[in-house]
C-alpha positions in Angstrom: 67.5 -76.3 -0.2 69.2 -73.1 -0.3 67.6 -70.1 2.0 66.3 -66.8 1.2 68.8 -63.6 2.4 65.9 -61.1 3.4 63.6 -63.5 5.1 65.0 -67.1 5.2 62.9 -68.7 2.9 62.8 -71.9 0.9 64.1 -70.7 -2.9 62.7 -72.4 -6.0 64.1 -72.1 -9.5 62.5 -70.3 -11.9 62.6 -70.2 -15.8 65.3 -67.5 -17.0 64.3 -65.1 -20.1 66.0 -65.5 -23.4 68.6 -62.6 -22.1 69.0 -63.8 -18.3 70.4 -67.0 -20.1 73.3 -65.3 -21.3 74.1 -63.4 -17.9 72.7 -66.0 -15.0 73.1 -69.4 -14.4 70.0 -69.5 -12.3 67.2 -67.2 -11.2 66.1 -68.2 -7.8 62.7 -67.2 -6.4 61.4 -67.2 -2.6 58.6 -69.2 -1.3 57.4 -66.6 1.3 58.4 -62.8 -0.1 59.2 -63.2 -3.9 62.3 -62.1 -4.1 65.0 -63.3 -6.6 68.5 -64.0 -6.0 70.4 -64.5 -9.2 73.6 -66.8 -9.8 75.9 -65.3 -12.4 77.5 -67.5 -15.6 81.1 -68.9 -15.2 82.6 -66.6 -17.6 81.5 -63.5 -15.2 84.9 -63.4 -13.4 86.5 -62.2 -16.4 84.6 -58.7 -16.4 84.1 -56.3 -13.6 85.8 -53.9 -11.0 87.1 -56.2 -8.8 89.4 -59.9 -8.3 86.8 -62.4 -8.4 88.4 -66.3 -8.4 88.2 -67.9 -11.9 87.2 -71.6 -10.2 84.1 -70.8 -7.8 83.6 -67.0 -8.5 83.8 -65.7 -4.9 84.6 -62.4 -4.3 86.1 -63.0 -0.8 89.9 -63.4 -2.1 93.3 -62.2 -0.6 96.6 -61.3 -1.3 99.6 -62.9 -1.4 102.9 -61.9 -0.8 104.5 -65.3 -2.4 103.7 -68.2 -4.3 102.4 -71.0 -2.0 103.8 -74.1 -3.3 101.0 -76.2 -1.5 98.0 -74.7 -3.6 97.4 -75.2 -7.0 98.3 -72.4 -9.2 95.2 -71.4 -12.3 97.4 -72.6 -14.8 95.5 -70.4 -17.7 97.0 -67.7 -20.5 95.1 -64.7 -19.3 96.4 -65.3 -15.5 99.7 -65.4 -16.9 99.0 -62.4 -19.4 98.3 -60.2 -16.2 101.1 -61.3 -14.2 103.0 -60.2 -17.4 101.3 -57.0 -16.9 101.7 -56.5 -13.2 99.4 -58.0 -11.8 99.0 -58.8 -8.2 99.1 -62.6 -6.6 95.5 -63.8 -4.8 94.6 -66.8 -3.4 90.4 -67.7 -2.6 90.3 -69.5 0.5 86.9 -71.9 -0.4 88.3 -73.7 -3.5 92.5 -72.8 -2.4 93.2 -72.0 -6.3 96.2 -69.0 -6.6 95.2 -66.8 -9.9 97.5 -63.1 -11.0 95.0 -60.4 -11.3 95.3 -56.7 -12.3 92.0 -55.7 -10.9 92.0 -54.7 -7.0 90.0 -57.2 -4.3 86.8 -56.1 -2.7 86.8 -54.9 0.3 86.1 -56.9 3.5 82.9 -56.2 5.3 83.5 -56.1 9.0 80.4 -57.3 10.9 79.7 -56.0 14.7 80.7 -59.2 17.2 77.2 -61.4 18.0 76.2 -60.4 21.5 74.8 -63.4 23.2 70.6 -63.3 24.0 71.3 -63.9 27.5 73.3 -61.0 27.8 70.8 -58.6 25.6 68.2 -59.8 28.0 70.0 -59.2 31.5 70.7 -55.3 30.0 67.0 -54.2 29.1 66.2 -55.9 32.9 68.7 -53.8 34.4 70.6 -56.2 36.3 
């Protein structure tokens, strides 16, 4: 069962609209605050600002300087059209697919290192 991201609840599908059907795949709800998270349709990766991978649709891709031989290339028209065009090699680490894409990657969020509790607890005693 997948968790909520504001309060770590249990998520349960719910029905989509007549116009969510075109843009979500699912609309998930939470148990405990009522949020929804929403999953976005296949075909999404085509449109937006930035490289998104055509296979799993993460938006945690990198650069490549070079082909790798090892990972499959996305063996489509339009990756092929953009490389045409100029467009930069990238590589998504979860599904290891290589795709050309004209559109710039997002940017990396840098998270502050986890301090450990035993540490946190030894500095508000002072010791």
């Amino acid at each position: 069962m997948r968790d909520c991201l504001t309060c770590g609840g249990d998520l349960i599908r719910v029905r989509r609209t007549f116009r969510e059907k075109f843009v979500y795949h699912s609309v998930l709800k939470c148990k405990k605050c009522g949020g929804r998270e929403t999953r976005d349709q296949w075909f999404l990766f085509l449109v937006g600002r930035k490289s998104r991978c055509p296979r799993c649709g993460s938006f945690r891709v990198e650069k490549l300087r070079g082909i790798d031989h090892i990972d499959p290339m996305y063996k489509n028209p339009l990756s092929y059209f953009q490389k045409f065009f100029g467009g930069s090699l990238h590589w998504c680490p979860f599904c290891r697919l290589q795709f050309y894409d004209l559109r710039k990657k997002s940017p990396t969020l840098k998270r502050p290192p986890r301090v450990p509790a035993e540490v946190t607890d030894m500095a508000k005693s002072g010791e």
